[in-house]
C-alpha positions as CSV (number, residue, x, y, z in Angstrom):
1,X,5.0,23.9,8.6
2,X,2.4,21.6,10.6
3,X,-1.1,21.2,8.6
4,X,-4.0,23.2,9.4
5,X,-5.8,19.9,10.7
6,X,-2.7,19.4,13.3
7,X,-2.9,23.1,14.3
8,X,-6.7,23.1,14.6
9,X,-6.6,20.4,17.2
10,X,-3.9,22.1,19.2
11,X,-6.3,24.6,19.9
12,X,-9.1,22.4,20.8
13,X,-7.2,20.5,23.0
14,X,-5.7,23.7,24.7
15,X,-9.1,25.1,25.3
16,X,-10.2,21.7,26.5
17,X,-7.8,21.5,29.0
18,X,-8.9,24.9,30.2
19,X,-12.4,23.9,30.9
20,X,-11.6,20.2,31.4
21,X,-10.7,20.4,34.9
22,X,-11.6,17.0,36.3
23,X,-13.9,15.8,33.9
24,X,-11.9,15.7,31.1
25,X,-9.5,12.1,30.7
26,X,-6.3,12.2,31.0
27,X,-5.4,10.5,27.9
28,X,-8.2,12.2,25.7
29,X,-6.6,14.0,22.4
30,X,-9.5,16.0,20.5
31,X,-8.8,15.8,16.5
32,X,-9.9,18.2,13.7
33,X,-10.4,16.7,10.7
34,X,-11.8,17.9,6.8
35,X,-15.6,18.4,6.6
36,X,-17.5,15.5,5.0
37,X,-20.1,18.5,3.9
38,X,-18.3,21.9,3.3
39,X,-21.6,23.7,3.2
40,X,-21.2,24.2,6.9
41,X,-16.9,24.8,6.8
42,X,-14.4,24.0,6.0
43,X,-13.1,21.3,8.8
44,X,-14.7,20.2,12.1
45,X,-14.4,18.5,15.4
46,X,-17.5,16.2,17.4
47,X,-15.4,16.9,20.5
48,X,-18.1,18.4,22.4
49,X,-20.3,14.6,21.6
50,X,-17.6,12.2,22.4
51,X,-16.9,14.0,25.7
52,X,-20.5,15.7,26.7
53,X,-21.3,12.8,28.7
54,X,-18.1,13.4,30.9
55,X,-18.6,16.8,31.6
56,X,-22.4,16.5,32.3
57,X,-23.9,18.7,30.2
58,X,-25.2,18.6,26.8
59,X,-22.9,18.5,23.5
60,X,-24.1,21.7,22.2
61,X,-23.7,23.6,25.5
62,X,-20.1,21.8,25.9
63,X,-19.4,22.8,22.0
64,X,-20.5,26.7,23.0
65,X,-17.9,26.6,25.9
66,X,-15.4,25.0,23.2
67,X,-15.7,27.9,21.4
68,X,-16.1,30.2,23.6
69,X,-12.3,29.6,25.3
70,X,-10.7,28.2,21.6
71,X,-8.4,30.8,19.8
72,X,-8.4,30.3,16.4
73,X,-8.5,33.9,14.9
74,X,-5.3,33.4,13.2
75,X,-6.6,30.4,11.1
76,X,-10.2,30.4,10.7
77,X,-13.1,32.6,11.2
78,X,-14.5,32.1,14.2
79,X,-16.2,28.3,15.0
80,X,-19.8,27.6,14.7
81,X,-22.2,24.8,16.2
82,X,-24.3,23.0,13.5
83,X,-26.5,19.7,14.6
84,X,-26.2,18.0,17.9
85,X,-22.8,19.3,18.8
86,X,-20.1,19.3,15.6
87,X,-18.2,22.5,16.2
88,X,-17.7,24.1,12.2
89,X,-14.3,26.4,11.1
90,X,-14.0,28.1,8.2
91,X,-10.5,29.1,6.9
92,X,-9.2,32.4,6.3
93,X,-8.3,33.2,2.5
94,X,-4.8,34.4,4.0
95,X,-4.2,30.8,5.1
96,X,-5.1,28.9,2.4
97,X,-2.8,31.2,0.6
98,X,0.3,30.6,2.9
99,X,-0.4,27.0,2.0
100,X,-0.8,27.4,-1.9
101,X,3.1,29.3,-1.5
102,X,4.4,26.5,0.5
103,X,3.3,24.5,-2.2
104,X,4.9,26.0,-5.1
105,X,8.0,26.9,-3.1
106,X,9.1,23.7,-2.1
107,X,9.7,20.3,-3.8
108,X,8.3,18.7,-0.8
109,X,4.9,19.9,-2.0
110,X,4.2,21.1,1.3
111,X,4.1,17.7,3.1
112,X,6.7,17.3,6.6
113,X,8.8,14.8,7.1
114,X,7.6,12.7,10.2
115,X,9.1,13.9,13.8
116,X,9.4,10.2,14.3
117,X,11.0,8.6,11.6
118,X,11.8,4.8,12.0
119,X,13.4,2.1,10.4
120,X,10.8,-0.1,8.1
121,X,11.1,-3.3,6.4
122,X,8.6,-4.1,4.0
123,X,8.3,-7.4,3.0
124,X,6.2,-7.8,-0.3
125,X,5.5,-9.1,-3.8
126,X,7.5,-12.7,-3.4
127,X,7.4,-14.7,-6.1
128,X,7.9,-18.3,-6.2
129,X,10.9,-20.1,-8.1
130,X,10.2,-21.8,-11.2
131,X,6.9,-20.0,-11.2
132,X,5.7,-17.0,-13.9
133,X,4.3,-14.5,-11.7
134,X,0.8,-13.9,-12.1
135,X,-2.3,-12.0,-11.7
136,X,-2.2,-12.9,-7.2
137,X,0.7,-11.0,-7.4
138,X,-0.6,-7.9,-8.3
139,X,-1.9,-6.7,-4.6
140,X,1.4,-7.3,-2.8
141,X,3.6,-5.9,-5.2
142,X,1.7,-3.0,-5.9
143,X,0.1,-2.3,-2.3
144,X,4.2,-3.1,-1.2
145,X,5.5,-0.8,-3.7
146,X,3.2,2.0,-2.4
147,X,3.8,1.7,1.5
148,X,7.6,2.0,0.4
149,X,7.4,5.3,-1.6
150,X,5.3,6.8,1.0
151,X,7.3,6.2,3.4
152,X,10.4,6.8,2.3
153,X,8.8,10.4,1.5
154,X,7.6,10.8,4.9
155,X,11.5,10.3,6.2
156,X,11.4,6.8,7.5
157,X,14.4,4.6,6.6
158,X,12.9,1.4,4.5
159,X,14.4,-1.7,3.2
160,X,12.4,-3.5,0.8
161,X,12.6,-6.9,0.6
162,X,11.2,-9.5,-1.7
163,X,11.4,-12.7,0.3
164,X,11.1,-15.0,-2.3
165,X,9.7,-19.1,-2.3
166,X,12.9,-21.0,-3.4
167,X,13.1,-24.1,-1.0
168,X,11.9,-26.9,0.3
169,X,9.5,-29.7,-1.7
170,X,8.1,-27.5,-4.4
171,X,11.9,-27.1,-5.7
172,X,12.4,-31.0,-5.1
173,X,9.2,-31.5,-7.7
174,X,10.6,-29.7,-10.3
175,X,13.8,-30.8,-10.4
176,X,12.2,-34.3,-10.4
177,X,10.1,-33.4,-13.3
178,X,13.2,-31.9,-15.1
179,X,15.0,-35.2,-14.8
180,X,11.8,-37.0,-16.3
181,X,9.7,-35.1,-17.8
182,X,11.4,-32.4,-19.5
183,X,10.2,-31.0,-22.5
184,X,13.8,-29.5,-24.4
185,X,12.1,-27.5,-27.5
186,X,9.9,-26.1,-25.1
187,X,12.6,-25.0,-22.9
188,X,14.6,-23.4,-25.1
189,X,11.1,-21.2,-26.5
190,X,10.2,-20.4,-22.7
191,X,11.7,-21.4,-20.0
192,X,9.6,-20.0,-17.1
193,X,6.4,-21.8,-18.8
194,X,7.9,-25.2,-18.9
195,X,8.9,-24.9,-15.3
196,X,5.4,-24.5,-14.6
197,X,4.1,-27.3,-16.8
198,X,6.6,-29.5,-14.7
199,X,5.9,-28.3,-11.8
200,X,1.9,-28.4,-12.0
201,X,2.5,-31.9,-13.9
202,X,4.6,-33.4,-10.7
203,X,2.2,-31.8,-8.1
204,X,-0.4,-34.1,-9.8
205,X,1.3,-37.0,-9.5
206,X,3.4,-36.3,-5.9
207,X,-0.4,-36.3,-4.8
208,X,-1.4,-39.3,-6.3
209,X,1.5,-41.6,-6.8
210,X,3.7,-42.6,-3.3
211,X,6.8,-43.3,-5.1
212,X,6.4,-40.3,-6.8
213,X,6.1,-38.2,-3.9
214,X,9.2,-40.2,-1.9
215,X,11.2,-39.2,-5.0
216,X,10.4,-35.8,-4.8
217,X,11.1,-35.8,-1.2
218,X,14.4,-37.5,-2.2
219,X,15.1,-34.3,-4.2
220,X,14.5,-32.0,-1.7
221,X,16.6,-33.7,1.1
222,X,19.6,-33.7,-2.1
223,X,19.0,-30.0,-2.6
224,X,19.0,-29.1,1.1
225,X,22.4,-31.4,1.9
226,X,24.0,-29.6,-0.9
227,X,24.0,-31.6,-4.0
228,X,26.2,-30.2,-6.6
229,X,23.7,-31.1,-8.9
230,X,20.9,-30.3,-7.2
231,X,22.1,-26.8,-6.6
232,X,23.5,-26.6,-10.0
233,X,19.7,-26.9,-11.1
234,X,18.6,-25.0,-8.6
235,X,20.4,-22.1,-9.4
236,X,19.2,-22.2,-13.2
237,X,15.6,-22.2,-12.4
238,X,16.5,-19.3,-10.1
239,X,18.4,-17.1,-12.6
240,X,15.4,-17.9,-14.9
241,X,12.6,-16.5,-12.7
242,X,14.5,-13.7,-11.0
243,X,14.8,-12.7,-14.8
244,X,11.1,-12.9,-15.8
245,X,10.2,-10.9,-12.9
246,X,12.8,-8.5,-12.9
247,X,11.3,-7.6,-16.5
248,X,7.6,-7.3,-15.1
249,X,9.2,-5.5,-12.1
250,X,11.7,-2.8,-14.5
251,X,7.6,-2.1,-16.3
252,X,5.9,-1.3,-13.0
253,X,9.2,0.7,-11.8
254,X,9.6,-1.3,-8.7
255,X,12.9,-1.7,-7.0
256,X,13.8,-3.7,-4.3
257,X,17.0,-3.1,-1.3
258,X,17.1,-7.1,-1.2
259,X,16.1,-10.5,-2.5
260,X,16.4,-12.6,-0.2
261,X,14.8,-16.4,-0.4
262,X,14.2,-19.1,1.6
263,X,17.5,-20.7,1.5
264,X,18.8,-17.7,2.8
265,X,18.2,-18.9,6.2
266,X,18.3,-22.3,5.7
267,X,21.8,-22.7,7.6
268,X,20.1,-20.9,10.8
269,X,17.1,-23.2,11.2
270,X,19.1,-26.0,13.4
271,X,20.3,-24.0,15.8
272,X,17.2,-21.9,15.9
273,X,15.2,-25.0,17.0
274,X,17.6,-25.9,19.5
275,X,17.9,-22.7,21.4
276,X,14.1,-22.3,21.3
277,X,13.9,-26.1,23.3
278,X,16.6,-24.8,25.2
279,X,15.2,-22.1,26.3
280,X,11.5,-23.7,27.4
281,X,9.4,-21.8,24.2
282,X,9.5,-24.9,22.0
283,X,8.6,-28.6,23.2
284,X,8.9,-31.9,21.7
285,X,5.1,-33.0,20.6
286,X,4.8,-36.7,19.2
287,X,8.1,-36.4,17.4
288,X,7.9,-33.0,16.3
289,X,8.8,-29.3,17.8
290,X,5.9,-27.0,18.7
291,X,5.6,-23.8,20.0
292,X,2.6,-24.1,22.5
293,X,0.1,-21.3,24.2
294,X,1.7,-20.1,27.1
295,X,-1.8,-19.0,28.5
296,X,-1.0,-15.5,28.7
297,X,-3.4,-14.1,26.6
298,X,-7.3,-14.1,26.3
299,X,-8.2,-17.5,24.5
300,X,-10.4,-15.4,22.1
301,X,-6.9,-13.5,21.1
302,X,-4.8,-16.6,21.4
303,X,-3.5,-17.9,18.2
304,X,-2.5,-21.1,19.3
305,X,-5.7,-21.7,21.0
306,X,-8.8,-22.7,19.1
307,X,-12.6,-23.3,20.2
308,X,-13.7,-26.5,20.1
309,X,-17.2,-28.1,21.0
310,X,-16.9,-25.1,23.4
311,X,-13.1,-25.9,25.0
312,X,-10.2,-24.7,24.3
313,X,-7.5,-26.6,22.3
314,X,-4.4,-26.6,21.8
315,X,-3.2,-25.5,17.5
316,X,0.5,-25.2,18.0
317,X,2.7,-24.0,15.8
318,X,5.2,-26.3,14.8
319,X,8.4,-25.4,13.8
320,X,10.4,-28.7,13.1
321,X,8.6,-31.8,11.7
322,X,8.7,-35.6,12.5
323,X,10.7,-36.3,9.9
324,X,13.2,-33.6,10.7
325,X,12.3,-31.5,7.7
326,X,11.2,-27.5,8.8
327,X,8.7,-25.5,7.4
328,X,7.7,-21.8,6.5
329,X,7.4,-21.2,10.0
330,X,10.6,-21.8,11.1
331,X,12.0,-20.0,8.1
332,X,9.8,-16.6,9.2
333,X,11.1,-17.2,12.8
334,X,15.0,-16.7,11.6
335,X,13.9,-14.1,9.0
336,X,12.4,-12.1,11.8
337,X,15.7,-12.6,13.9
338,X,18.0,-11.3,10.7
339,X,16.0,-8.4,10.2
340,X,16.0,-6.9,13.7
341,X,19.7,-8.2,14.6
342,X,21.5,-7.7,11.2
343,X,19.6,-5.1,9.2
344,X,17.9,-3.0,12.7
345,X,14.9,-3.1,11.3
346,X,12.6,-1.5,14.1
347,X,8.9,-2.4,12.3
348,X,8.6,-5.1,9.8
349,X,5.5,-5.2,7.4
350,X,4.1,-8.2,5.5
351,X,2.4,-7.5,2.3
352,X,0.4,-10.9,2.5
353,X,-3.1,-11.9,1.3
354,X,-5.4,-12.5,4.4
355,X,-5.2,-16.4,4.2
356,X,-2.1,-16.1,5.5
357,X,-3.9,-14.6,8.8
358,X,-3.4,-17.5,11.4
359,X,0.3,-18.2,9.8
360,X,1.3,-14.6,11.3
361,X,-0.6,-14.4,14.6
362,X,0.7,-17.5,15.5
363,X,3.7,-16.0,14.1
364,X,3.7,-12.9,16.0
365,X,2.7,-14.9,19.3
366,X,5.9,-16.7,19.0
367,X,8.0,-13.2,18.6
368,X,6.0,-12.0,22.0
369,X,6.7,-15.4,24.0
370,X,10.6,-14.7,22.7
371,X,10.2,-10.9,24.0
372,X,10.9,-9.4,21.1
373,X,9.4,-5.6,20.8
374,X,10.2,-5.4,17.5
375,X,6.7,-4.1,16.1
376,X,5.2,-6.6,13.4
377,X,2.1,-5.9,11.0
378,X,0.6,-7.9,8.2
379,X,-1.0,-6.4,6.2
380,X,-3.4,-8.1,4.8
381,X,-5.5,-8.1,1.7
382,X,-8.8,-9.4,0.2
383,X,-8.9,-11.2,-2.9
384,X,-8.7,-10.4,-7.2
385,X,-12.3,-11.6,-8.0
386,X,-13.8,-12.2,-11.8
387,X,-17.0,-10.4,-13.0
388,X,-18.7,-13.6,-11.6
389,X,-17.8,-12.9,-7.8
390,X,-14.8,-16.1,-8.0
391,X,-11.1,-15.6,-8.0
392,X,-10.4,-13.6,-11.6
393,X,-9.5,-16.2,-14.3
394,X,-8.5,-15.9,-17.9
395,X,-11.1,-17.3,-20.2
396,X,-9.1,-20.4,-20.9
397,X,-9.5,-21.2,-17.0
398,X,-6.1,-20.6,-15.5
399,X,-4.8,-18.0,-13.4
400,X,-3.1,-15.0,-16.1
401,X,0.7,-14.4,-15.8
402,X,1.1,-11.1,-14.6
403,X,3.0,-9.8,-17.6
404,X,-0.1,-10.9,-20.1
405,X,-2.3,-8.6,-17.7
406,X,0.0,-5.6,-18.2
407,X,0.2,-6.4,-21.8
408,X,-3.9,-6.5,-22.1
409,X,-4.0,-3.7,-20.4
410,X,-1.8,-1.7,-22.5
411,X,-3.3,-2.9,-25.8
412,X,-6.7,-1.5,-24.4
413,X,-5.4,1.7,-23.3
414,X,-3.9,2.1,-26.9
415,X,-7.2,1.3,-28.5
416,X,-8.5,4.7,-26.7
417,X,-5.4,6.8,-27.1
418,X,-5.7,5.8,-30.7
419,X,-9.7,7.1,-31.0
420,X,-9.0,9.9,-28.4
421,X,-6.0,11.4,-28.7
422,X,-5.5,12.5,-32.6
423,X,-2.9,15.0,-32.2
424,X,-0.8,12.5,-31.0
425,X,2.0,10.9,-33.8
426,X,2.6,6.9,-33.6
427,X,5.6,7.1,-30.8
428,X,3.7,9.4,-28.1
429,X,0.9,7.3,-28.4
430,X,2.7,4.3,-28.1
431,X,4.2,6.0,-25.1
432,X,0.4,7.5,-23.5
433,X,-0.8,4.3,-23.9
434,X,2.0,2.3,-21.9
435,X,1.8,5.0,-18.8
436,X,-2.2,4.6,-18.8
437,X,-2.3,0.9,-18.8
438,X,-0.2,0.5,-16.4
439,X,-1.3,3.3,-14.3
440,X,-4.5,2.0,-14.6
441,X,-3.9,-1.5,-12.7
442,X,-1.7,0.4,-10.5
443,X,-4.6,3.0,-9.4
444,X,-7.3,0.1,-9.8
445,X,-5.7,-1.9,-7.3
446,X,-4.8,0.9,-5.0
447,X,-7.7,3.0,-4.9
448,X,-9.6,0.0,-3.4
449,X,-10.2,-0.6,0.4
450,X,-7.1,-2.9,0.7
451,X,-8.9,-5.6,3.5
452,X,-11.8,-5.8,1.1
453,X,-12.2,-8.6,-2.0
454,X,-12.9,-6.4,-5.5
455,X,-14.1,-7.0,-9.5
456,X,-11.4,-6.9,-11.9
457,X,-13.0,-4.8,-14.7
458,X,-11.2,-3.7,-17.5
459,X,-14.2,-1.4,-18.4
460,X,-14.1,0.5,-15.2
461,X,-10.3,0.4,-14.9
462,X,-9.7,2.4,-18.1
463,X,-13.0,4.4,-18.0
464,X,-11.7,7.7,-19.1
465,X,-14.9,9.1,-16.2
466,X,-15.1,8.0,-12.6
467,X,-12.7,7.3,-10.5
468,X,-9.8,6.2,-12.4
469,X,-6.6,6.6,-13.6
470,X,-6.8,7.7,-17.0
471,X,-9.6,10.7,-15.4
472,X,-6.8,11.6,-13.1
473,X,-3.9,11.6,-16.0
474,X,-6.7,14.0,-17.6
475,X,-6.5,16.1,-15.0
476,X,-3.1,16.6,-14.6
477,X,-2.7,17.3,-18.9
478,X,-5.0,19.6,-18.6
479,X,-3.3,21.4,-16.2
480,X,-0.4,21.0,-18.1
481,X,-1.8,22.2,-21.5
482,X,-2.8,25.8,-19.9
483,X,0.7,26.3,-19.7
484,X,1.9,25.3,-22.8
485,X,-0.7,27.9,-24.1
486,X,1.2,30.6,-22.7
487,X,3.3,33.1,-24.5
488,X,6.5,33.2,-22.9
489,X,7.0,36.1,-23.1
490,X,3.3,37.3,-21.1
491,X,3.6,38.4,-17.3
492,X,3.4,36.1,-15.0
493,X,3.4,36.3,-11.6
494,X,2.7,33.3,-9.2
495,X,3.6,35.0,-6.1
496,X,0.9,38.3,-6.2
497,X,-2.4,36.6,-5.9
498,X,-5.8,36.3,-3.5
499,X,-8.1,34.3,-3.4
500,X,-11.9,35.8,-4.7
501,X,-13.8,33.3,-5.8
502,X,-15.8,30.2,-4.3
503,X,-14.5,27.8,-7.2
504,X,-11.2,29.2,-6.2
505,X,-11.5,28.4,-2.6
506,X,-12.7,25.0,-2.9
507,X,-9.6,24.0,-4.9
508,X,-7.6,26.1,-2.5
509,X,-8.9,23.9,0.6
510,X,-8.6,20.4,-1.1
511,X,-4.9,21.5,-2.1
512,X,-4.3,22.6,1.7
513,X,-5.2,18.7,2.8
514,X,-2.6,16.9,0.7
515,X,0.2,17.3,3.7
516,X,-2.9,16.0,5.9
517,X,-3.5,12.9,3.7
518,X,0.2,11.9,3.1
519,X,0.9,10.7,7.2
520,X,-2.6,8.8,7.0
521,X,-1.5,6.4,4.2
522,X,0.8,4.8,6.7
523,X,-1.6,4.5,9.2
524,X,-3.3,1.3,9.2
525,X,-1.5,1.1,5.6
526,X,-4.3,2.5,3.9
527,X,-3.1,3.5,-0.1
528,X,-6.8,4.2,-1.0
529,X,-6.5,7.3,1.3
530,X,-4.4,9.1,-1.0
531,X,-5.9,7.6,-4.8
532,X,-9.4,9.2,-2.8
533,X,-7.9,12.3,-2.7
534,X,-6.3,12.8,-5.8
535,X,-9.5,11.8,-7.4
536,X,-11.4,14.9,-5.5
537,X,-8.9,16.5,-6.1
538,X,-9.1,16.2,-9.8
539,X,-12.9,16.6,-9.6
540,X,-12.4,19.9,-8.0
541,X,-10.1,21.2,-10.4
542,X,-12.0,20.5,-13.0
543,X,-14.7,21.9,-11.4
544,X,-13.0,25.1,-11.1
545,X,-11.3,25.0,-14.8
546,X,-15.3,24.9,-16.1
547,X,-16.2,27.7,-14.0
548,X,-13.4,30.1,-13.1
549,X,-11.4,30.8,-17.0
550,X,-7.5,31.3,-16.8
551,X,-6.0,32.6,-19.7
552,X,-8.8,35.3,-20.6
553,X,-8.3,36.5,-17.5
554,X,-5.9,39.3,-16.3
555,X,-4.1,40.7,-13.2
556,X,-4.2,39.4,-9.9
557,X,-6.9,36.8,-11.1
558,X,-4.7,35.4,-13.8
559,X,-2.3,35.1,-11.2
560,X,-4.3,33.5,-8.5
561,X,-5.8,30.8,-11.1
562,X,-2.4,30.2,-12.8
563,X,-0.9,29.8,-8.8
564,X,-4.2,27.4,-8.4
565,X,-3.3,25.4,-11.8
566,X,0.3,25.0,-11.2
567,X,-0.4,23.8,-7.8
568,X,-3.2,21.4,-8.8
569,X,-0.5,20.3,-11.6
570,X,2.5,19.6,-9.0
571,X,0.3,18.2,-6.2
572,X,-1.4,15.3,-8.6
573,X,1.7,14.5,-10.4
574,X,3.5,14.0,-6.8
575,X,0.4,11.8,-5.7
576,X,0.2,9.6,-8.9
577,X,4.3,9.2,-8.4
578,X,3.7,8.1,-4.4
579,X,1.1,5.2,-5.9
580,X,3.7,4.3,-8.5
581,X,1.9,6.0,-11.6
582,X,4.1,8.4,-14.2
583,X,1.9,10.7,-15.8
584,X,2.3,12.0,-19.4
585,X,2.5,15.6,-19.8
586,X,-0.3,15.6,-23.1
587,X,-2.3,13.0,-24.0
């Protein structure tokens, strides 16, 4: 069934074309979309404004002709003008209704599949070896995790793929630090933590110390020829971080298709180079390979152009260094090619923090010089910041492991279930209190603008008010706990009801825009969408519960309230699923 918004715009767009004639652009598509103020209905167009100019007449007088050829009588009552020119519908009861049934009926909550389903890889999370993960890994993982379960809902075919950090010098510094500096009883108590120390230890001195730094070097060239001992190492600190995060992964519920490193595609990076000399993209620049601006594009949108003293200069990309050694560049280039060419990926999204920025336009620009149509995205995201504005830090100074955040977060969601939630015996709470704290980052993260930088607050991420998870696992128990209050054996009926009541229709309405909300998530990659919605959602329904009783009522009211409930229940516990959160039935 399509959506009310997507049938509401066929009918503009129909009657626009009958009055269009010549004035109206060939390409223009009118939308519909849900009213910012329902006072005036319940969705609306601005139509008449955007295209008043066009047709030479005013946008009210254009918006009067819009409704005057527009057929909506099977939706909506018909359309009225309000301000300059926004053209106002108001749903039928008996539509909202057919809605509400499609709802209960299906187990698709009464969201489509896409017409257009496609073949996604999502590339996110990607830790690096002999690294714990931390607190910077929250946004890809979680923001990844998201884009997949939406669209795997939606019908798309999606590989997730955590690309993981496990070559080149970084490894070479640990594995020099574990030949010199390695700390056994601290080893054997945590593994993961002593990789770090060596690894931060060895950065230190690879910066400051030249036969340092050619040792490390040495290392890495070892590794990457094949050392047996080298990749005997190599593999150890692999099995031990793939574990660690595996734990923190099997916590948040987040599976992957593939893990697939670095080294992966270490074998394809010669030939790679050579074919793109070969083949005129690459050129040798004082000893190294670069990829070079083919001055095909505006400077301004050219990412291997930059301004400088007003000319522009060359910033190629370079994708084999002097000494021979290639870098994450060259690595992303053969990534690209064994995702279209050996998994048929058709659009491939990267879950990367916006630093990254230049590192995939320059990337993409290479893909467009090498004709490749494939359809690439980053997606991109602003940074965790402290209550001080700067990146978030523990108060010891250095960036949290992830799995200390979850545990934190837990601890404090316990410390309410424990004053809240009485009825509760010493195993559900323990339970609650792991499904809110973890829900809680999850939401917290995804319920902010994704581009956009934002305060981690424990406060405001476990606030049981606002817009929050814990509010919206409130919601959702109490729509849980009118049915448990039910006799079993009292008549219900979910399928004889009508709509009466204002509280009623409000709920009735926001329920009837969760198939709307569902396709938007995926466009522009926008998880925020859908955490908005759930929350007015939630704020309607509660809304409704104060005003509109449900189990003192009888007949066709109980019925229609109940249908309302049950609806609200399904449609909040299928949204908190989509961002990655498993509500509790009782709290």
């Amino acid at each position: 069934m399509i959506t009310i918004t997507e049938q509401l715009s066929e009918r503009l767009n129909t009657a626009l074309v009958k009055i269009g004639k010549e004035n109206l652009p060939s390409n223009f598509k009118g939308t519909v979309s849900a009213a910012a103020d329902t006072r005036f209905g319940d969705y609306q167009t601005n139509a008449a404004m955007i295209l008043a100019k066009k047709f030479g007449i005013s946008p009210r007088d254009l918006a009067l002709e819009i409704i005057k050829e527009i057929d909506v009588s099977d939706i909506s009552n018909d359309p009225e003008i309000a301000g300059p020119g926004f053209i106002n519908f108001k749903i039928h009861e008996s539509t909202i209704l057919l809605r509400i049934r499609e709802i209960l009926s299906s187990d698709r909550v009464g969201v489509e599949k896409t017409l257009r389903p496609e073949k996604i890889l999502i590339d996110f999370s990607s830790p690096n070896i002999a690294k714990p993960m931390h607190i910077g890994h929250i946004r890809s993982t979680i923001i990844g995790d998201c884009l997949q379960r939406v669209a795997n809902f939606l019908g798309h075919d999606v590989i997730s793929d955590n690309h993981i950090g496990d070559w080149g010098t970084p490894i070479g510094q640990v594995i020099y630090g574990w030949k010199h500096e390695l700390n056994e009883t601290a080893f054997n108590e945590d593994p993961i933590k002593e990789l770090l120390r060596l690894y931060q230890l060895i950065k230190e001195q690879f910066e400051s110390d030249p036969k340092v730094k050619n040792a490390c070097l040495d290392e890495t060239v070892k590794l990457q020829s094949g050392n047996n001992e080298s990749i005997k190492l190599w593999n150890q600190f692999k099995e031990i971080t793939l574990s660690e995060a595996q734990k923190i992964y099997d916590r948040l519920a987040i599976k992957f298709d593939l893990t697939l490193g670095e080294s992966f595609y270490h074998d394809q990076l010669g030939p790679l180079v050579d074919e793109l000399l070969s083949t005129g993209i690459a050129e040798i620049s004082d000893d190294a390979v670069c990829i070079f601006s083919k001055n095909e594009l505006e400077p301004k949108n050219d990412p291997l152009l930059v301004n400088r003293d007003s000319q522009w200069t060359p910033v190629p990309c370079m994708i084999r260094k002097k000494d021979g050694g290639f870098n994450y560049a060259t690595t992303d280039i053969a990534t690209i090619d064994y995702r279209i060419n050996e998994l048929g990926a058709e659009r491939i999204l990267y879950v990367v923090d916006d630093r990254q920025s230049l590192h995939f336009r320059q990337l993409f620009e290479v893909s467009r010089q090498r004709k490749i149509n494939t359809n690439l995205e980053h997606v991109s995201f602003g940074k965790i910041l402290g209550t001080d504005r700067k990146p978030f830090k523990t108060r010891e100074g250095s960036v949290p492991d992830l799995s200390s955040v979850l545990d934190e977060a837990i601890q404090r969601a316990k410390s309410v279930v424990d004053e809240k939630s009485v009825n509760l015996n010493e195993e559900e709470k323990k339970e609650v209190s792991e499904k809110i704290g973890l829900g809680a980052v999850k939401y917290f993260e995804l319920s902010q603008s994704r581009v956009s930088d934002y305060i981690f607050s424990w406060d405001k991420m476990l606030s049981l008010q606002g817009n929050t998870a814990p509010y919206m696992i409130n919601a959702y128990v109490r729509t849980r706990s009118i049915f448990r209050k039910i006799d079993e054996t009292a008549d219900t009926d979910l399928e004889n009801f009508e709509i009466t009541d204002d509280s009623e229709r409000a709920i009735g309405i926001k329920l009837c825009q969760y198939a709307e909300i569902i396709p938007e998530v995926m466009n522009d990659y926008r998880p925020n969408l859908l955490a908005t919605y759930l929350y007015e959602l939630a704020q309607s329904f509660h809304s409704f519960y104060e005003q509109c009783p449900v189990l003192s009522t009888e007949g066709k009211t109980r019925n229609t309230r109940l249908a309302l409930c049950e609806s609200t229940s399904r449609v909040l516990k299928h949204g908190l699923e989509l961002l990655g959160i498993y509500p509790p039935d009782k709290m």
